[in-house]
VMD Tcl script that draws the C-alpha trace (Angstrom):
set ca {
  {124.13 74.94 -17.59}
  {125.06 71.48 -15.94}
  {124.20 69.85 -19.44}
  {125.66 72.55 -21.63}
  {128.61 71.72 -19.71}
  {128.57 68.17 -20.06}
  {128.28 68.82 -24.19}
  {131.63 71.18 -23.64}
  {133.59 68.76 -22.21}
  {132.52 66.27 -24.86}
  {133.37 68.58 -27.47}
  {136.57 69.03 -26.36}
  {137.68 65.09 -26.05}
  {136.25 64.36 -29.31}
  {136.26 67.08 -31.41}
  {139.18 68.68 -30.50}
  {141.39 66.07 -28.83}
  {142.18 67.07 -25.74}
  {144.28 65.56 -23.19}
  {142.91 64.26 -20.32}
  {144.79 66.68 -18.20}
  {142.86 69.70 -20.11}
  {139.77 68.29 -19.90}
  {140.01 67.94 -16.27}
  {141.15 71.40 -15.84}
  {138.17 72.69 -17.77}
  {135.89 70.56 -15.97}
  {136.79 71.52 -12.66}
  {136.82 75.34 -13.66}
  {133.15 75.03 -14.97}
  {132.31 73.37 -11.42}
  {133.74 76.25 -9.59}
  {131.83 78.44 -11.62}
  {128.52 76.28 -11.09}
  {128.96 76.51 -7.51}
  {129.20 79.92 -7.77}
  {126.38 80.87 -9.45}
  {123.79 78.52 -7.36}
  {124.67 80.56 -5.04}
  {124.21 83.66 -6.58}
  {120.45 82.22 -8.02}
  {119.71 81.31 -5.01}
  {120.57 77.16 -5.02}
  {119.31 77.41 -9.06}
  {121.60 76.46 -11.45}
  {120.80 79.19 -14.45}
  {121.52 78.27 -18.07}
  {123.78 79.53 -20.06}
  {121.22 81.93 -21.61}
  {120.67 83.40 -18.58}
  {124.24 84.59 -17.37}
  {125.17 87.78 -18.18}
  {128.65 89.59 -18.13}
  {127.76 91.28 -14.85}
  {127.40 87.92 -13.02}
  {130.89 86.62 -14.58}
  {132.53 89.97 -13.44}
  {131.52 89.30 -9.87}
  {133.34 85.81 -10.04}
  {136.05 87.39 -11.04}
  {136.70 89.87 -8.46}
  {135.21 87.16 -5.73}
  {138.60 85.15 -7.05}
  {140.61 88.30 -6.15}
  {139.46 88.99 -3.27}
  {139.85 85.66 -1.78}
  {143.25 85.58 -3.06}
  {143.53 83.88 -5.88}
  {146.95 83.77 -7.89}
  {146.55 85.71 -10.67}
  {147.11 82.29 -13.08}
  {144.30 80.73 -11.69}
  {142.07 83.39 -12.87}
  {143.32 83.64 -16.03}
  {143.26 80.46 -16.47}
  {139.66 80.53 -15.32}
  {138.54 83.25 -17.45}
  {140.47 81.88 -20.43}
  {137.82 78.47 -19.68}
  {134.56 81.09 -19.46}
  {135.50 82.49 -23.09}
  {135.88 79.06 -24.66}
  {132.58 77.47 -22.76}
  {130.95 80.84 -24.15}
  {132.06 80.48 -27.59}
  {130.97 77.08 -27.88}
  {127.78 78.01 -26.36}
  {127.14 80.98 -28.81}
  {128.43 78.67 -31.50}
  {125.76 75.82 -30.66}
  {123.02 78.08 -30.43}
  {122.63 78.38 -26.06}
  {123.24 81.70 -26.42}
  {122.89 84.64 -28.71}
  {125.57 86.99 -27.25}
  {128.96 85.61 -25.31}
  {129.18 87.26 -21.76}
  {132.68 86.47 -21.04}
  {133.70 88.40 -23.86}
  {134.05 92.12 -23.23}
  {136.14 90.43 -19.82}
  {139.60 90.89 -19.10}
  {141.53 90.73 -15.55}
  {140.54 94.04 -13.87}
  {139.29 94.02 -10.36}
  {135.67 95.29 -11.15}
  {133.82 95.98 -8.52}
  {130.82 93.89 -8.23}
  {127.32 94.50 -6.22}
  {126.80 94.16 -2.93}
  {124.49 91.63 -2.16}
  {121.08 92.93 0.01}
  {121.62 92.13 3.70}
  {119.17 93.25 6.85}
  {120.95 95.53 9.76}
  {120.92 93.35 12.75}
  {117.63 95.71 14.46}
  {116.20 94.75 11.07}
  {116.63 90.83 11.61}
  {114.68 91.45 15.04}
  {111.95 93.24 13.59}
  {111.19 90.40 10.87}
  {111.57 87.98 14.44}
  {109.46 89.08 16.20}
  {106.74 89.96 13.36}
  {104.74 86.64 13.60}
  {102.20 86.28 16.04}
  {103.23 84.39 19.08}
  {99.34 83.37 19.67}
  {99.06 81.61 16.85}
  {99.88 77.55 15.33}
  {101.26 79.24 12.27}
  {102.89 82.57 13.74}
  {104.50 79.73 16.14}
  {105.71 78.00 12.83}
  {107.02 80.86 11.14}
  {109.51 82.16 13.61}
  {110.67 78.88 13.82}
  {111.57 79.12 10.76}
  {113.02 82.60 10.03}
  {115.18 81.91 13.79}
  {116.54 79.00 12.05}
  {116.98 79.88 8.87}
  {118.82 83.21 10.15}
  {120.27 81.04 13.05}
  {122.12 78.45 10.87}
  {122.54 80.60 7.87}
  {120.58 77.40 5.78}
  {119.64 78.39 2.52}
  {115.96 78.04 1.78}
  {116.13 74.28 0.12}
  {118.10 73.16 3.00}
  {115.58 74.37 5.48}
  {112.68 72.97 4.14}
  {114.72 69.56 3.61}
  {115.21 69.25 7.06}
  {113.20 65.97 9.00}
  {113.15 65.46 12.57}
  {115.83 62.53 12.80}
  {118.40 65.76 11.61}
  {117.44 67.84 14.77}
  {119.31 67.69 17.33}
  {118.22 70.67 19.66}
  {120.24 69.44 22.85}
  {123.47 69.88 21.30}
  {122.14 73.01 19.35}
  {122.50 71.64 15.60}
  {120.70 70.51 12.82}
  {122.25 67.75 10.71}
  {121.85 69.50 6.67}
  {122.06 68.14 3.80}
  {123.56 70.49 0.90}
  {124.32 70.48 -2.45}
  {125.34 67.45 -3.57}
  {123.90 65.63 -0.54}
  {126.90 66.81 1.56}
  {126.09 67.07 4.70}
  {127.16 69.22 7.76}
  {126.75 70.08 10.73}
  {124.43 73.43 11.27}
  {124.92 75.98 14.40}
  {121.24 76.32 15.71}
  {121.61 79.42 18.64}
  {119.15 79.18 21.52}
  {116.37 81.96 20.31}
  {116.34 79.82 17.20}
  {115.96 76.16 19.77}
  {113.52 77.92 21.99}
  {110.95 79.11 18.31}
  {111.89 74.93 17.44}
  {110.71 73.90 20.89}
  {107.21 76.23 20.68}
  {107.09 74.84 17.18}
  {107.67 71.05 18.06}
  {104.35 71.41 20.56}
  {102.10 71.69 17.34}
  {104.12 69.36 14.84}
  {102.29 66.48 16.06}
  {99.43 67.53 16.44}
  {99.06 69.30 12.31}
  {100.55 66.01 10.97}
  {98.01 63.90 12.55}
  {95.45 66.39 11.26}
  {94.36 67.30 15.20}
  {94.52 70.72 13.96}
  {93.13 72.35 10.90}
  {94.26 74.79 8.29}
  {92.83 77.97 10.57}
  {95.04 76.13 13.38}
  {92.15 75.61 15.02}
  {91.50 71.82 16.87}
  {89.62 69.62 13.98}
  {87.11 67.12 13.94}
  {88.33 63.86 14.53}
  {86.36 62.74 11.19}
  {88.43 64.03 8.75}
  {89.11 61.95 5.30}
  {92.32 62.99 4.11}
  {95.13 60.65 4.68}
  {97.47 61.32 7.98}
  {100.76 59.78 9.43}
  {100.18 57.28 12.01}
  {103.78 57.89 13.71}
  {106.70 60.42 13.80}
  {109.56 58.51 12.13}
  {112.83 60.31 11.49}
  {112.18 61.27 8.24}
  {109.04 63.18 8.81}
  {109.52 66.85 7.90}
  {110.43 69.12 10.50}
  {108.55 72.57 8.88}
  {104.68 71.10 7.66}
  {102.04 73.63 5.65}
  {98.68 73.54 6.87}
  {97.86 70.25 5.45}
  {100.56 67.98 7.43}
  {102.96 67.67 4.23}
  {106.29 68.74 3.99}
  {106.80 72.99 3.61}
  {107.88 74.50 -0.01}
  {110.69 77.06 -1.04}
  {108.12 78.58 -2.42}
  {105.84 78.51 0.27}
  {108.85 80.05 2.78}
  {109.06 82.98 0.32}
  {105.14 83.71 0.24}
  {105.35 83.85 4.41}
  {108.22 86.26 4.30}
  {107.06 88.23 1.34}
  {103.86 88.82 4.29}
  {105.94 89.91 7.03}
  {108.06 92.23 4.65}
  {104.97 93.80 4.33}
  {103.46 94.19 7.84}
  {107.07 95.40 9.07}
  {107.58 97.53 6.60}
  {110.85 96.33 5.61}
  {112.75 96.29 2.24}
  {110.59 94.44 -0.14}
  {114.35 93.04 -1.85}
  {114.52 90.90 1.01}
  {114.11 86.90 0.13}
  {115.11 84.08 2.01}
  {118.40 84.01 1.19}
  {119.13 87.28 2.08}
  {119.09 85.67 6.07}
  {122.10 83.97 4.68}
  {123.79 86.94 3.39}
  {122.87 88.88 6.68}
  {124.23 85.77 8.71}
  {127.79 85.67 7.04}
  {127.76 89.42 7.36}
  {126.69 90.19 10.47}
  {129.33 87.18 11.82}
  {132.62 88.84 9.76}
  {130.98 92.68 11.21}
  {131.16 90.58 14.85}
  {135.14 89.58 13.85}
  {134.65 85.95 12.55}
  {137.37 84.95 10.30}
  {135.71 83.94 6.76}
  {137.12 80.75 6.72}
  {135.17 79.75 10.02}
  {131.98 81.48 7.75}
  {132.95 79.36 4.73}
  {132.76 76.32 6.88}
  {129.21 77.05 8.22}
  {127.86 77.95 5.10}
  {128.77 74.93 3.30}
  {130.80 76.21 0.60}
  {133.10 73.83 -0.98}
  {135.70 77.14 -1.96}
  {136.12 79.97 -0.04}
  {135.89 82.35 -3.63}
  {131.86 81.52 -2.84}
  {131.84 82.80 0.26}
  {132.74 86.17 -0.99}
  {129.57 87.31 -2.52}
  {128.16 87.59 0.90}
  {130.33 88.93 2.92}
  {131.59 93.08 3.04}
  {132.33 94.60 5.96}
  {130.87 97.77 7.30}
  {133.10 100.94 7.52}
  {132.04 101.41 11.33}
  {132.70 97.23 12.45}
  {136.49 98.00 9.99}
  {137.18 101.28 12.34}
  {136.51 98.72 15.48}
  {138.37 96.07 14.38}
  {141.01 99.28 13.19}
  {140.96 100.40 17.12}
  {141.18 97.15 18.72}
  {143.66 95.62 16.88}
  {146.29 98.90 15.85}
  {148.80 99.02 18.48}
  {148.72 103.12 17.74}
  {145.14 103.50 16.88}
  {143.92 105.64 19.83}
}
mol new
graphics top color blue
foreach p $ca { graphics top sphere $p radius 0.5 }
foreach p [lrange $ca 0 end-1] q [lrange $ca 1 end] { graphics top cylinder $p $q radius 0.2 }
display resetview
């Protein structure tokens, strides 16, 4: 979509002569949009082809909920019918998805979160007696610690950690960086982990995470700099998305636990399980890395019995 984009805006400056002013506007209303749907595709930016109207409705009513003046989504949607048309017009897509649209407040899905017993279960699923069960908590504690998202995890290189102060240094879309919340179950997996990081990069262990002859041929590190990865497979090199999503899809199964469940979903259970626990969303915005608070709203809903707390607590004539 980034490039489809791109074309828009070029369309619009030379084809139909538009101001600068408009062109800006439209540009910056395709970027909110963008950052919206990464986040819904899990970091992926989707083409155009693959966006439907259900996925536009949700930005929508994420804009109303987080308060948005009633302009600025009109404006906004007005933008999503003209990208469309041009798209369906060039030939990026067949049907346009903005266009059965309008400014009602639909209700869009909820996104898939764990319970907070749930969380624990998938925690304490891999095997404390073992290099890689060490590896893998370390990773889901983090991960469901710092709310990262799945790139940003396996991004991360030891010069980012700093496990005295309890935060990771991450670097997120668009290279922004900020500064990650890592709790102490999360620095006490990283610590376990940390005894065994040296020791699989410098291939002293093999891929059974067993101790390994000293005479092996493939190529190792010599030194820990601080741009060695902090989460290594089995061979010493730096840990895939892909890879992440393979170890949980394992633990789903031995716990039993809703198959929908991805990586990301520890970030949707993270902003959720904070606003159930009375965090203010801005404070969640902030640690999630979102740019516009409008994103944070596909992942946070509040439960009916943390509302009736909140309700009692805070209602001068509640009880």
């Amino acid at each position: 979509m980034l490039s489809t984009s791109q074309h828009f805006l070029h369309y619009l400056q030379v084809e139909k002569d538009a101001s600068d002013l408009t062109v800006k506007s439209y540009r910056e209303d395709l970027e909110a949009l963008i950052e919206y749907l990464m986040d819904l595709y899990d970091g992926r930016i989707p083409a155009p082809s693959e966006i439907t109207t259900l996925d536009l409705r949700g930005y929508l009513q994420a804009m109303s909920e987080a308060h948005y003046a009633s302009s600025t989504i009109s404006r906004r949607l007005a933008s999503l019918r003209s990208f469309f048309r041009f798209c369906q017009r060039d030939g990026y897509v067949v049907e346009n998805p903005a266009k059965p649209l309008d400014n009602r407040r639909d209700k869009r899905k909820i996104p898939h979160v764990l319970s907070e017993r749930d969380v624990n279960a998938l925690l304490q699923a891999p095997p404390s007696a073992d290099v890689f069960g060490i590896r893998d908590r370390a990773i889901l504690e983090t991960m469901y610690s710092a709310g990262l998202r799945v790139s940003e995890l396996v991004g991360l290189n030891m010069g980012e950690l700093r496990l005295t102060e309890g935060i990771a240094l991450v670097r997120g879309k668009g290279k922004k960086e900020r500064k990650a919340m890592i709790g102490s179950f999360a620095v006490k997996a990283l610590k376990s982990w940390l005894v065994f990081h040296k020791e699989i990069l410098f291939g002293r262990i093999n891929t059974v995470g067993q101790r390994a002859a000293s005479s092996s041929k493939r190529r190792r590190p010599t030194r820990i700099t601080p741009d060695t990865p902090l989460f290594l497979n089995k061979f010493g090199g730096r840990l895939t998305a892909r890879s992440v999503a393979r170890m949980l899809e394992k633990y789903l199964k031995e716990t039993g636990l809703d198959s929908r469940t991805t990586p990301h979903t520890l970030r949707h259970s993270f902003a959720t399980h904070l606003l159930n626990k009375g965090a203010d969303i801005r404070s969640i915005q902030e640690l999630l890395g979102h740019k516009r608070i409008v994103t944070t709203q596909i992942y946070t809903h509040i439960s009916p019995e943390a509302m009736l707390k909140i309700y009692e607590k805070a209602h001068p004539r509640a009880k």
